[in-house]
DONULO-967880 format. One line per field, with one value per atom (N, C-alpha, C): x, y, z; residue number from 1; residue in three letters. Coordinates in Angstrom, 1 decimal. Layout:
// residues N
xx <- X,...
yy <- Y,...
zz <- Z,...
resi <- NUM,...
resn <- ALA,...
END
This chain:
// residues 161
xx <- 48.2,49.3,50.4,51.0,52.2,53.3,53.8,55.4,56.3,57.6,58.5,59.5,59.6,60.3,62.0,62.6,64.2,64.5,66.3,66.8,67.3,67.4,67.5,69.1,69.7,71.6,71.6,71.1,71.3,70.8,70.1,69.1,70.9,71.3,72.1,73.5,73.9,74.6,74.8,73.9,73.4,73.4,72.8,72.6,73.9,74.6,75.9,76.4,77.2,78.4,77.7,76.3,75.6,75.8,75.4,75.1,76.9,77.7,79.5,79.6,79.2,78.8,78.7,77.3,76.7,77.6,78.1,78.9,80.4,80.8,82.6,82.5,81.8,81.9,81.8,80.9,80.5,81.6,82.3,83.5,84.6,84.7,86.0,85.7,84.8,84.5,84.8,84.3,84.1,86.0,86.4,87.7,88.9,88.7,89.4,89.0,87.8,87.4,88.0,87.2,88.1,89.7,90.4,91.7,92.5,91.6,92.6,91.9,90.4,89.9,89.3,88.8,88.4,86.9,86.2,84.9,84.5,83.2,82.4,81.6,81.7,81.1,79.9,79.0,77.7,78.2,78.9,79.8,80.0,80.5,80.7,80.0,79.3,78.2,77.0,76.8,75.9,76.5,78.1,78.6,78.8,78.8,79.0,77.6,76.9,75.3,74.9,75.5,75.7,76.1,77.5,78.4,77.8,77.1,76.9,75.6,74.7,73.3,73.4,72.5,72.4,72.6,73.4,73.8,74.0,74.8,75.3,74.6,73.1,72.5,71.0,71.2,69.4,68.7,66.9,66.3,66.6,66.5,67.2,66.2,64.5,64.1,64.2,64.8,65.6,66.9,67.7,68.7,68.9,67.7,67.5,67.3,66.2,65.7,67.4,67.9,69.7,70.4,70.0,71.3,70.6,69.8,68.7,68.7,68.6,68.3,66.8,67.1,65.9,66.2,65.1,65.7,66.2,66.0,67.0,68.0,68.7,69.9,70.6,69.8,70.6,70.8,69.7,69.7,70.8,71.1,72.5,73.8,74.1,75.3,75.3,74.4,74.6,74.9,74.3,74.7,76.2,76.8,78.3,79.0,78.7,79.5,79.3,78.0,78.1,78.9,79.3,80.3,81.6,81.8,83.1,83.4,82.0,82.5,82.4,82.0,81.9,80.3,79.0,78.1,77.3,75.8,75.3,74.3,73.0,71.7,71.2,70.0,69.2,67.8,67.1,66.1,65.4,64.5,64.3,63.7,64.2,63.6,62.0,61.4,60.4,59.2,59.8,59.0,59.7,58.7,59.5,59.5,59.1,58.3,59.9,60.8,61.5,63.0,63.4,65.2,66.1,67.2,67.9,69.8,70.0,71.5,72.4,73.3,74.2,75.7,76.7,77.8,78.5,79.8,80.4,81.6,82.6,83.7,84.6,84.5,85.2,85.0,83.5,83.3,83.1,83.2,83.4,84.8,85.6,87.8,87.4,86.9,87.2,86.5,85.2,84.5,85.5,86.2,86.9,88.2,88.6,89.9,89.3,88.6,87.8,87.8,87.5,87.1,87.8,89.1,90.2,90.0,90.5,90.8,89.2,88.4,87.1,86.9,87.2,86.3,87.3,88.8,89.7,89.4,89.2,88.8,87.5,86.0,85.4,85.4,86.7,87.2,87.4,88.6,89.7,89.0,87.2,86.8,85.6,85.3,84.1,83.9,84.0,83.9,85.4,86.5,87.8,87.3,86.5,86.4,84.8,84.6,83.5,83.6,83.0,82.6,81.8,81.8,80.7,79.5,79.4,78.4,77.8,79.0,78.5,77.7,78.2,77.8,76.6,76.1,74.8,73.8,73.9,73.4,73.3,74.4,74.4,73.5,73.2,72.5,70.9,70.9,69.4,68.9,69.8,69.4,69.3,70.2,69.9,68.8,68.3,66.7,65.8,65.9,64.6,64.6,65.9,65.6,65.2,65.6,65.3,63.9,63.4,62.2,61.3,61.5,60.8,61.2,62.1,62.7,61.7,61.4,61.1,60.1,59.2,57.8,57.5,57.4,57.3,58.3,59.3,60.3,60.8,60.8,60.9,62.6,63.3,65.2,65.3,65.6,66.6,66.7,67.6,68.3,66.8,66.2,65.0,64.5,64.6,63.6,64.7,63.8,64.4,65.5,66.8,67.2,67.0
yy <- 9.7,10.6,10.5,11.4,11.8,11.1,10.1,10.2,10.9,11.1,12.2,11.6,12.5,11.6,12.0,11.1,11.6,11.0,11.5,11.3,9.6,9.6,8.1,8.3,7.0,7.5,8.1,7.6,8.4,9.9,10.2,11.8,12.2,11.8,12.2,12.4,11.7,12.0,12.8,13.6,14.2,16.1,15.6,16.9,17.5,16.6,16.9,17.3,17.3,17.5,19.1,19.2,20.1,21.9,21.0,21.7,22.5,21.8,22.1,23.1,22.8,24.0,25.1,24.9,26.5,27.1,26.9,27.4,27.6,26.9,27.1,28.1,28.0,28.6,30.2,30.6,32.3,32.2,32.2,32.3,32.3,31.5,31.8,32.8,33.2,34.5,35.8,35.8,36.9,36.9,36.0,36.5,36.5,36.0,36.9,38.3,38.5,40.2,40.9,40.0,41.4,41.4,40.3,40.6,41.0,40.9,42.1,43.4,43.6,44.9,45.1,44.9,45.1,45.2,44.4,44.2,42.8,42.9,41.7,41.3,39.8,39.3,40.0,40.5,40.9,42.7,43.0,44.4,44.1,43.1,43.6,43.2,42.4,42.1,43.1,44.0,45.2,46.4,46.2,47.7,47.0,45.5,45.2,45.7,45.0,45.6,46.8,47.7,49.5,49.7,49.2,49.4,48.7,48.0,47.4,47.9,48.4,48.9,50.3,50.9,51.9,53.4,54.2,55.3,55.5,53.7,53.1,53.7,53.4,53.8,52.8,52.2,51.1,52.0,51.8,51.7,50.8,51.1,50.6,49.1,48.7,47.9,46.6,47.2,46.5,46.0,46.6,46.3,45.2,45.4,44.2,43.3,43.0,42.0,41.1,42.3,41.7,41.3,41.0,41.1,39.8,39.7,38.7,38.8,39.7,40.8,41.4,41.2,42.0,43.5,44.5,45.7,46.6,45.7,46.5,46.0,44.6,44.1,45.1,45.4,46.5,47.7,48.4,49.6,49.6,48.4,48.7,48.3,47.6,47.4,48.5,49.2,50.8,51.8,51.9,52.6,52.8,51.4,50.8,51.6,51.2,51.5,53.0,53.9,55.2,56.4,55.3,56.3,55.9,55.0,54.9,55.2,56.1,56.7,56.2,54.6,54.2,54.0,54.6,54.9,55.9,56.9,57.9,57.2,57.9,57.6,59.0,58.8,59.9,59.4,60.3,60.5,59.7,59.0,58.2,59.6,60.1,60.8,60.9,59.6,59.2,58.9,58.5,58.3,58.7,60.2,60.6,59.7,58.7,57.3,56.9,56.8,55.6,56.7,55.5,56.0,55.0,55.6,55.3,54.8,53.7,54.2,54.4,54.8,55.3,55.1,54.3,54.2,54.8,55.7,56.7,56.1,57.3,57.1,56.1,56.6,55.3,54.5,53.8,53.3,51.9,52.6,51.9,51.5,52.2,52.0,50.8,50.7,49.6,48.1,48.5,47.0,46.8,47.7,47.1,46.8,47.2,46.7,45.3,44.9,43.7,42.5,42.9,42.0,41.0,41.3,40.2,39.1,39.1,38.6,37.5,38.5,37.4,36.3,37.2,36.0,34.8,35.4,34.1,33.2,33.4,33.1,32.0,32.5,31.7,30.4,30.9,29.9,28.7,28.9,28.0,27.0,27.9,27.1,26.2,26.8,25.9,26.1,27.1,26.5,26.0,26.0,24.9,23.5,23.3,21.9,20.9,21.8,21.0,21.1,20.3,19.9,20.3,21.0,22.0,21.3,19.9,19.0,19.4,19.0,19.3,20.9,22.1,23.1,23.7,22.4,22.7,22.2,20.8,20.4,20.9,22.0,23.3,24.2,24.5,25.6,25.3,23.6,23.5,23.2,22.5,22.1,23.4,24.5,25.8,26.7,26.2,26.8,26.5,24.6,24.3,24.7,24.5,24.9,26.2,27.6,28.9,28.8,28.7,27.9,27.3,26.6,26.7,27.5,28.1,29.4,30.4,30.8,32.2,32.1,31.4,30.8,32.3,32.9,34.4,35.3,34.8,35.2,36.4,37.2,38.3,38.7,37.3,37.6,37.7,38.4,38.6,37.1,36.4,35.0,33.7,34.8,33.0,33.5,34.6,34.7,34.0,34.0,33.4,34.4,33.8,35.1,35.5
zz <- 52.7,53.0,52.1,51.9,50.6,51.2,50.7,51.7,50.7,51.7,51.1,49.8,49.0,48.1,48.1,48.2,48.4,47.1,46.8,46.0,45.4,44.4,43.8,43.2,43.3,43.5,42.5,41.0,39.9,39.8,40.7,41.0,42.3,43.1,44.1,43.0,42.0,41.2,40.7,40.2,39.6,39.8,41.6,42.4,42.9,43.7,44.5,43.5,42.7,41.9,41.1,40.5,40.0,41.4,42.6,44.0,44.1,44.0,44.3,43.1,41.9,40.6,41.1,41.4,41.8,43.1,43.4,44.8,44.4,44.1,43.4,42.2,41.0,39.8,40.4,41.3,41.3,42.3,43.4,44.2,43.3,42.3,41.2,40.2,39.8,39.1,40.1,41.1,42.3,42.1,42.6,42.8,42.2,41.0,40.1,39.4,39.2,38.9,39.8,41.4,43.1,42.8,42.4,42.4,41.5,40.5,38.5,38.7,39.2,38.7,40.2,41.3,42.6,41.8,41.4,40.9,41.5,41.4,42.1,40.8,40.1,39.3,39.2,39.7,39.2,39.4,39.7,39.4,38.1,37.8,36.0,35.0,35.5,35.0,34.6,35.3,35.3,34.2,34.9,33.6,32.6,32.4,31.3,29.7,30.9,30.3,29.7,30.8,30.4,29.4,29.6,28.6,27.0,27.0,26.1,25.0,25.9,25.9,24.6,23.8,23.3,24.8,24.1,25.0,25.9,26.0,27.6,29.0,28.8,30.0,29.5,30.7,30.9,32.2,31.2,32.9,34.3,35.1,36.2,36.2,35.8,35.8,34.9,33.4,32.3,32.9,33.6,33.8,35.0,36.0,37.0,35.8,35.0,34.5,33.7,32.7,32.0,33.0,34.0,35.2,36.5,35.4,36.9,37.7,38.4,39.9,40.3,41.8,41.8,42.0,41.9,41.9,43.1,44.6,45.1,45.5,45.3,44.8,44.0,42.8,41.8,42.1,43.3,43.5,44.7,45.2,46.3,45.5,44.6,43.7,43.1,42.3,41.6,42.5,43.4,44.9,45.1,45.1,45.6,44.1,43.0,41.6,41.7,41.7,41.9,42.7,44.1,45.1,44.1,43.2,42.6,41.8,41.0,39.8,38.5,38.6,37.4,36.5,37.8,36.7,37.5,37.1,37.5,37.5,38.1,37.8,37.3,36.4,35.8,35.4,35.8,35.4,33.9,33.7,32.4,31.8,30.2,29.7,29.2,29.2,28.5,29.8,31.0,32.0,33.2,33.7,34.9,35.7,36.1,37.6,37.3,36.0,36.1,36.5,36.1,36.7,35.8,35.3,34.4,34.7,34.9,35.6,34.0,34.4,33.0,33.7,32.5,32.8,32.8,33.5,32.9,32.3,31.8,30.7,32.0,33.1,33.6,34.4,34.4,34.2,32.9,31.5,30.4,30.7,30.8,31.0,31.7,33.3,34.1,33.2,32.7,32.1,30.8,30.2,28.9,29.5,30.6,30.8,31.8,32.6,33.3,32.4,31.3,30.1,29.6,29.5,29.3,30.1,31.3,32.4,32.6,32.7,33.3,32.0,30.7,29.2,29.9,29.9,30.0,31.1,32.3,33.1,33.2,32.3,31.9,31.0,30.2,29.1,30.0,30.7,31.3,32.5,33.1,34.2,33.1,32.5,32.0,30.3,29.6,27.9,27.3,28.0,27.2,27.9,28.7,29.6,28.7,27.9,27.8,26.3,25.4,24.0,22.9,21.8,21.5,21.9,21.7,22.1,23.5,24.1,25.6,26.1,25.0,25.1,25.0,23.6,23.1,24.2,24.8,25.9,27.1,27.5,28.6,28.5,27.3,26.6,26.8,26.5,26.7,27.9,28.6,29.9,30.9,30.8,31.4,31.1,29.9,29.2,30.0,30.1,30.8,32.1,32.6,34.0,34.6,33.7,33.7,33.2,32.2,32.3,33.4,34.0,35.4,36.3,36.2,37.9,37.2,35.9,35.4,34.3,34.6,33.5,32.8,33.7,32.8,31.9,32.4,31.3,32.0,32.9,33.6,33.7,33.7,33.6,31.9,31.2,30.2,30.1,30.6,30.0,30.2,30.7,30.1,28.8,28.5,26.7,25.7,24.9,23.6,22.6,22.1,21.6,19.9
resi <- 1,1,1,2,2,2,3,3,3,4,4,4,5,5,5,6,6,6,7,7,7,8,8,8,9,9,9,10,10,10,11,11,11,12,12,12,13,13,13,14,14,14,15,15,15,16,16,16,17,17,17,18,18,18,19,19,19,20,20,20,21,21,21,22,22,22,23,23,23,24,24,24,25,25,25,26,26,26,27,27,27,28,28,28,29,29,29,30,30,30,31,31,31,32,32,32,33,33,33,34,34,34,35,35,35,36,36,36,37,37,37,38,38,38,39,39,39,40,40,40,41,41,41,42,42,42,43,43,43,44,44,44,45,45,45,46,46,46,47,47,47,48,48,48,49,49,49,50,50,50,51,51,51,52,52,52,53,53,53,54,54,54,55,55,55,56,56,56,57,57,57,58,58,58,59,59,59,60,60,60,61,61,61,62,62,62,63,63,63,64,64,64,65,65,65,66,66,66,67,67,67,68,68,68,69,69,69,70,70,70,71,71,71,72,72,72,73,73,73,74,74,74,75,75,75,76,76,76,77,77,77,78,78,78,79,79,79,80,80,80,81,81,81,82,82,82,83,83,83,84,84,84,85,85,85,86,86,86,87,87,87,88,88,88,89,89,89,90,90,90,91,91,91,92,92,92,93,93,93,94,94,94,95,95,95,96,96,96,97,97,97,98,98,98,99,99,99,100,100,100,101,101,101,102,102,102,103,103,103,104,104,104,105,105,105,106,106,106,107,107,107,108,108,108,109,109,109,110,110,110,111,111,111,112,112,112,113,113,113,114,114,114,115,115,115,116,116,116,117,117,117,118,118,118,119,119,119,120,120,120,121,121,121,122,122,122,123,123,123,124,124,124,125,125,125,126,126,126,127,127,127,128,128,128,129,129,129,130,130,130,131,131,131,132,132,132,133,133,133,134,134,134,135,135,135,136,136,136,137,137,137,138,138,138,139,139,139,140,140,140,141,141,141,142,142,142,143,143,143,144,144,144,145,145,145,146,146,146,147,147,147,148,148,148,149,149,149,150,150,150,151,151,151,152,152,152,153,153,153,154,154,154,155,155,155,156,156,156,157,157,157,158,158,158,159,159,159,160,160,160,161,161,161
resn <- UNK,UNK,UNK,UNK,UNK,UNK,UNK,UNK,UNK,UNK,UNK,UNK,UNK,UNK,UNK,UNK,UNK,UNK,UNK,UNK,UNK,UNK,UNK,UNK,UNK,UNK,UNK,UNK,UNK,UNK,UNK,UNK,UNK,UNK,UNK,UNK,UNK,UNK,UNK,UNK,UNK,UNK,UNK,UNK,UNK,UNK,UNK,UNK,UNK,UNK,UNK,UNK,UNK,UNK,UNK,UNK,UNK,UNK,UNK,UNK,UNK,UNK,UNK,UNK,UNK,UNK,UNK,UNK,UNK,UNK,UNK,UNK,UNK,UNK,UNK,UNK,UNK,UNK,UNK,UNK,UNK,UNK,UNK,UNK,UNK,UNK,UNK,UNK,UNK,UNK,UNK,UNK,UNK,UNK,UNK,UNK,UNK,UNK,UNK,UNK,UNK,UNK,UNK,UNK,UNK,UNK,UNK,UNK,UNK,UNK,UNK,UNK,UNK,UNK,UNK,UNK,UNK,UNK,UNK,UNK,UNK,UNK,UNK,UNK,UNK,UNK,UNK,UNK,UNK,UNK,UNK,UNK,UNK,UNK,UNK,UNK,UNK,UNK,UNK,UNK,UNK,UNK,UNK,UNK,UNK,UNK,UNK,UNK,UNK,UNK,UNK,UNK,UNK,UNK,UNK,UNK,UNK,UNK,UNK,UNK,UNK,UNK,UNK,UNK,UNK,UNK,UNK,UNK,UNK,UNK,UNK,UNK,UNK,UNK,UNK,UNK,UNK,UNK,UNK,UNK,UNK,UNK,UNK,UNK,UNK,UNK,UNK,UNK,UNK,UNK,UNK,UNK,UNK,UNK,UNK,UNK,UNK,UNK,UNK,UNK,UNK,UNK,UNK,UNK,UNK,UNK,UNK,UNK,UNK,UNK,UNK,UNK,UNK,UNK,UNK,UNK,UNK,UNK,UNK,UNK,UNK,UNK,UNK,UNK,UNK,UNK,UNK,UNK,UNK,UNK,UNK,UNK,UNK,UNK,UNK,UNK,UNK,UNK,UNK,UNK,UNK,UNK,UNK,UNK,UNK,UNK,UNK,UNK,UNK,UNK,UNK,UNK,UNK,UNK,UNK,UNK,UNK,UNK,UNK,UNK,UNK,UNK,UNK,UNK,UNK,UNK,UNK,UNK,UNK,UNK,UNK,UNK,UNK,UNK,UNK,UNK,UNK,UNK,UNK,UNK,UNK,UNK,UNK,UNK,UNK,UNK,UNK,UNK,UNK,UNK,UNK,UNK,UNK,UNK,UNK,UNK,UNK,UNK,UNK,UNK,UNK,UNK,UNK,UNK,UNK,UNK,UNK,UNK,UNK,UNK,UNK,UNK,UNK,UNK,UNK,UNK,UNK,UNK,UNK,UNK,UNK,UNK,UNK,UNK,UNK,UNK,UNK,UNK,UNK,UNK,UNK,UNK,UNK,UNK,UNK,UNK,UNK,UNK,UNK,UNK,UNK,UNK,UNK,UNK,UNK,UNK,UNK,UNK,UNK,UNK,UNK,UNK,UNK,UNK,UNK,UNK,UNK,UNK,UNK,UNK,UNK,UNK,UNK,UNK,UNK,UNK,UNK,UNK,UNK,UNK,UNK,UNK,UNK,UNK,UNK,UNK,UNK,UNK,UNK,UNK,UNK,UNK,UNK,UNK,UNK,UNK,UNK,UNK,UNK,UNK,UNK,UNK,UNK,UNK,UNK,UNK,UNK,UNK,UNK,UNK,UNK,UNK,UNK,UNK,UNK,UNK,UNK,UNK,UNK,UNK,UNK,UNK,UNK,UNK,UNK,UNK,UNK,UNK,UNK,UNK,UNK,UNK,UNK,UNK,UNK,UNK,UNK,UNK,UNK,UNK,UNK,UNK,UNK,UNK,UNK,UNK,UNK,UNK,UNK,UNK,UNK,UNK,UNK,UNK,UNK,UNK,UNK,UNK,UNK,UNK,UNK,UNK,UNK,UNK,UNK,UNK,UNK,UNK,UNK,UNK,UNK,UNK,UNK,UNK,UNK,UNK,UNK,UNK,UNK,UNK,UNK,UNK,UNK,UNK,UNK,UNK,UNK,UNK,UNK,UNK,UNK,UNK,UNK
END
């Protein structure tokens, strides 16, 4: 019989402090976007995408994948952004089955005026805190681990760039 395997102090080290990461870092993103622009971190994260994309419009299935979402996660945040005007859906020209969301003009105003605030924001909680060193080692250590969450590669941020 298997016994269970628990954590070893240097594995508990490791975890807790990693565990308080994942939970503080997206609550401090969330609420500075909600409180400079009334956006929810993966609110700008999506128009950022848009905005960023050739003729600021992704298939809705590309755009789950850039946004590491599943698609009806995206199809209720685009839902929420569409009563507000900051993006449409249309028809994929190339494949009627698909659907396209597209940002509008203000839509782009709110991601380029968002922009300031969040980059600084990221600076100040986590790339002024850490060492290019330390960065390169963020970079790979987030590979492997996206790497096992997404062996297929299916998020945008597990492929290679």
């Amino acid at each position: 019989m298997n016994r269970p395997r628990f954590y070893t102090g240097d594995e508990q080290d490791t975890w807790v402090p990693f565990a308080a990461l994942l939970e503080l870092l997206p609550r401090e993103l969330d609420a500075q976007l909600l409180r400079d622009e009334d956006l929810t971190h993966f609110d700008y994260f999506a128009l950022s995408m848009l905005s960023n994309s050739d003729d600021h419009r992704l298939q809705m299935k590309e755009l789950a994948s850039m946004t590491n979402a599943t698609l009806p996660r995206l199809s209720h945040v685009i839902s929420r952004l569409e009563a507000r005007g900051l993006v449409h859906r249309e028809r994929n020209a190339s494949d009627a089955r698909a659907t396209d969301a597209v940002i509008t003009a203000d839509g782009r105003r709110k991601v380029l005026q968002a922009t300031p605030g969040h980059v600084e924001t990221v600076r100040s909680l986590l790339l002024d805190v850490i060492t290019p060193e330390q960065a390169e080692q963020l970079r790979e250590i987030t590979a492997a681990v996206l790497a096992r969450l997404d062996p297929d590669g299916r998020m945008a941020a597990s492929r290679p760039r």
